[in-house]
C-alpha positions as CSV (number, residue, x, y, z in Angstrom):
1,X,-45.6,-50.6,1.3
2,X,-48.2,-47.8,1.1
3,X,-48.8,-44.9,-1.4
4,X,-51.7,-44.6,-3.8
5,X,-52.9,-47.4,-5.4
6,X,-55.9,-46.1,-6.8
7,X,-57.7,-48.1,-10.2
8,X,-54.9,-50.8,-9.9
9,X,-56.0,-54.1,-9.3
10,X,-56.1,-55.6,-6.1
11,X,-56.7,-59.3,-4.6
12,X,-59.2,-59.5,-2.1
13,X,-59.3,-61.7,0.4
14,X,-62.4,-63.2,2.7
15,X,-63.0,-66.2,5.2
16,X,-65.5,-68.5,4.0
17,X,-68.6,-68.1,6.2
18,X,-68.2,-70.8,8.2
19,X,-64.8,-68.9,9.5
20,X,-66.0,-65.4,9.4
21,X,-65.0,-65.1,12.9
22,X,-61.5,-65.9,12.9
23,X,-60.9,-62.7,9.7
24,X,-59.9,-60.2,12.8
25,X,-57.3,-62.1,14.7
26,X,-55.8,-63.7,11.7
27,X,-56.0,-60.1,9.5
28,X,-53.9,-58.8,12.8
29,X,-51.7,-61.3,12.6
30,X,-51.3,-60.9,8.6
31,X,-50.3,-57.6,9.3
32,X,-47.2,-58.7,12.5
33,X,-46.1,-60.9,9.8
34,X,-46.0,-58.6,7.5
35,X,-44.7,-55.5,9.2
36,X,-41.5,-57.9,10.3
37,X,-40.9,-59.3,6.6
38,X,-40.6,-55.2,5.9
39,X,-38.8,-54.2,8.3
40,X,-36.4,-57.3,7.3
41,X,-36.6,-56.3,3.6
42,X,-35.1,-52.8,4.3
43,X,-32.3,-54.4,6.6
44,X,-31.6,-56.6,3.2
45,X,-32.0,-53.5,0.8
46,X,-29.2,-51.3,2.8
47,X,-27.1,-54.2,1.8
48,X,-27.9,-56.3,-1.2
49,X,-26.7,-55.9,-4.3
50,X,-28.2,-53.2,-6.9
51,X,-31.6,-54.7,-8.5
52,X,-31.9,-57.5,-5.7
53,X,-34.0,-55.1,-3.5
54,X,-37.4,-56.4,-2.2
55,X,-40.9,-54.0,-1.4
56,X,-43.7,-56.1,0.5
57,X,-46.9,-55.7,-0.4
58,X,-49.2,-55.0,2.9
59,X,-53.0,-54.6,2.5
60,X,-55.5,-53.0,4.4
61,X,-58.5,-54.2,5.7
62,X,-61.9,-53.2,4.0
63,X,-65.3,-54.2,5.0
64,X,-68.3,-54.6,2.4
65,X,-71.8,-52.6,2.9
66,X,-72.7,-55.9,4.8
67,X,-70.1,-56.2,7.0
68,X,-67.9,-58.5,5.8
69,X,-64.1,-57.8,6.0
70,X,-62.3,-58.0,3.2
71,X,-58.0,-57.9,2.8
72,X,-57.1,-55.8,0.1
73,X,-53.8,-55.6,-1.4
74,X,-52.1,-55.0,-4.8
75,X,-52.0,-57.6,-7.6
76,X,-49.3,-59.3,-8.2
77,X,-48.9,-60.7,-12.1
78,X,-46.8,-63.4,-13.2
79,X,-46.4,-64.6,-9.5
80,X,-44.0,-67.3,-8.8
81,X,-43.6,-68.8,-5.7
82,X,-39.6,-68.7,-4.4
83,X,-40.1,-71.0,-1.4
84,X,-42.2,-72.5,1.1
85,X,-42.7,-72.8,4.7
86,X,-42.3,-76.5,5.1
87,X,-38.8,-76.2,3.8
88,X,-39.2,-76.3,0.1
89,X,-37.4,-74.2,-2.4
90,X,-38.0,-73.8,-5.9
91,X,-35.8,-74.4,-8.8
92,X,-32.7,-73.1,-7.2
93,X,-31.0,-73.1,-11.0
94,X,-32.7,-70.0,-11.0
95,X,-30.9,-66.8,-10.0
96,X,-34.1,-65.2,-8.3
97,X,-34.8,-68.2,-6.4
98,X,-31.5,-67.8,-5.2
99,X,-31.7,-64.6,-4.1
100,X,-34.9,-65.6,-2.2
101,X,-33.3,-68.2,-0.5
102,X,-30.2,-66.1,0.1
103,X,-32.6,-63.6,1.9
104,X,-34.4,-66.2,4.7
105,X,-31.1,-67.2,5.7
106,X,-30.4,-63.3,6.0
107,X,-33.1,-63.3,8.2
108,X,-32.3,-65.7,10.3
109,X,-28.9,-64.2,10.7
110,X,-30.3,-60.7,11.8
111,X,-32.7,-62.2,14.2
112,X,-30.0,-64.1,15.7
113,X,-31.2,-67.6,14.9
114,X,-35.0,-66.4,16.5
115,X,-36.6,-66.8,13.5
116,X,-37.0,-66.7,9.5
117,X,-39.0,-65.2,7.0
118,X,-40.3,-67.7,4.7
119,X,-42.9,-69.3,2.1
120,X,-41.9,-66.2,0.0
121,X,-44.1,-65.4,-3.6
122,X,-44.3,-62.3,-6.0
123,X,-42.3,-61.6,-8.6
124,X,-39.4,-59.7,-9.5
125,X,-40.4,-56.6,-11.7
126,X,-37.9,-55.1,-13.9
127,X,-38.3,-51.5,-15.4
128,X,-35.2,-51.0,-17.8
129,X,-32.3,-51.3,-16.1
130,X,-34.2,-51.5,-12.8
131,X,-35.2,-54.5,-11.0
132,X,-36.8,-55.4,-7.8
133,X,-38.4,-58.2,-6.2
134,X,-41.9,-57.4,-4.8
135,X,-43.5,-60.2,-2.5
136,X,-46.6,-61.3,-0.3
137,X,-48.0,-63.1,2.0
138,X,-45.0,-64.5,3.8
139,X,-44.7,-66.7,6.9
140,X,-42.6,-66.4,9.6
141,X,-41.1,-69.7,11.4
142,X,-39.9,-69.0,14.8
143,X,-38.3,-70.4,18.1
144,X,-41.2,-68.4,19.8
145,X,-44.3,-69.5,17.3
146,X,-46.2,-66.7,17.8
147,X,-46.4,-66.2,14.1
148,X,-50.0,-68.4,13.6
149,X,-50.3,-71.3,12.0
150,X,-48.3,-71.1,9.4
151,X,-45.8,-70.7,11.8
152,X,-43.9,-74.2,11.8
153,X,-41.5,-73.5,14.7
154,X,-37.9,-74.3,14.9
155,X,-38.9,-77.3,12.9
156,X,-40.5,-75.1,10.3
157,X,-36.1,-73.1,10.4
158,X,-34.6,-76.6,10.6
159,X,-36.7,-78.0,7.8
160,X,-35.5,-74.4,5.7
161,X,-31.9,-75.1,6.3
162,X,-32.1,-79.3,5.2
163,X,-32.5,-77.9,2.2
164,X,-30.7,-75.5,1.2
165,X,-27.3,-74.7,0.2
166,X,-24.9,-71.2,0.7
167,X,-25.2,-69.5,-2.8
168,X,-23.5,-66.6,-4.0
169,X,-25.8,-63.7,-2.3
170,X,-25.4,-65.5,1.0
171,X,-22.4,-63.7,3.2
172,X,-20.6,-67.3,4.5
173,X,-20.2,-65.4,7.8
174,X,-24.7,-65.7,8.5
175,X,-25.0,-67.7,11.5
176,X,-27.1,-71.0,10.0
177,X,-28.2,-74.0,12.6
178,X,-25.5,-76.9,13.5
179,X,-26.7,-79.8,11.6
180,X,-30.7,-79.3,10.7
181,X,-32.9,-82.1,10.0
182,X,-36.4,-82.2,7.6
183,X,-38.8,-82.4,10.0
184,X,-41.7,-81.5,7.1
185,X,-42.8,-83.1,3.7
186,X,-41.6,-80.5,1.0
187,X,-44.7,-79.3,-0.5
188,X,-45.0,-75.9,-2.9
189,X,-48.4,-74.6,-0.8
190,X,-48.0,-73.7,2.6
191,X,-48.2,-76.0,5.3
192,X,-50.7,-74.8,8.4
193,X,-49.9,-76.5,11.9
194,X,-53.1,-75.8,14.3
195,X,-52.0,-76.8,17.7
């Protein structure tokens, strides 16, 4: 989310030769994906509960003296991933996977059933009595998939919703899908669908 970051450490990012030309448009789409999950995040943060907010990191493209193009973006220590985009969610004994879960739903809600942010990682930081949870990399599942190939489709939002259960930072008034079915195996990693 911006501001100086200089002599933190960062994660960089590259294709593998063999997929060098692909960086641009996927970087691009990195970066719709991203700018969404944020703009999502402050809809959540106007009305979640004190120390439940969430900052997204979004990097910015570098290129080496030789060309290459790199993603840079802050690092994120003690990372944990919360969920998946194939419909998997983590230990949900745990109140921070909870809150995770809590917020996909509350973004299929806003988008009106269009869509949900997904296959959510980072960490939540705490600072004294301060907390926040600070993410990257998301996916996006949508009725549209114009979110790449992570983008599992209303199959990636159905698959979300067979497993998962209402918890106490979900509002029981979010709009959820009538009866969804698993259409994905549940695995940890993200799931790529190349049509």
């Amino acid at each position: 989310m911006g501001g100086n970051r200089n002599n933190q450490n960062a994660v960089c990012k590259r294709f593998k030769p063999q997929y060098r030309h692909l960086s641009n448009s996927y970087f691009q789409n990195d970066f719709k994906i991203i700018d969404l999950t944020i703009l999502c995040a402050e809809a959540w943060n106007r009305t979640c509960p004190q120390g439940l907010e969430i900052v997204v990191n979004k990097g910015a493209i570098h290129h080496s003296n030789s060309g290459i193009a790199y993603l840079v973006e802050p690092e994120i220590r003690y990372f944990v991933k919360f969920t998946s985009n194939s419909g998997w969610i983590g230990d949900t004994r745990l109140k921070d996977v909870r809150v995770m879960a809590a917020f996909s739903h509350f973004t299929y809600h806003i988008s009106g059933g269009a869509m949900i942010v997904c296959d959510l990682q980072g960490r939540r930081r705490k600072n004294g009595r301060k907390s926040r949870f600070e993410l990257t990399d998301p996916a996006i599942c949508s009725t549209s998939r114009k979110f790449g190939a992570t983008d599992l489709g209303r199959e990636g939002i159905e698959s979300f919703f067979a497993n998962y259960e209402a918890n106490e930072f979900t509002d029981r008034s979010w709009d959820k899908p009538y009866a969804p079915q698993a259409h994905f195996r549940r695995t940890m990693g993200t799931t790529f669908l190349f049509r």
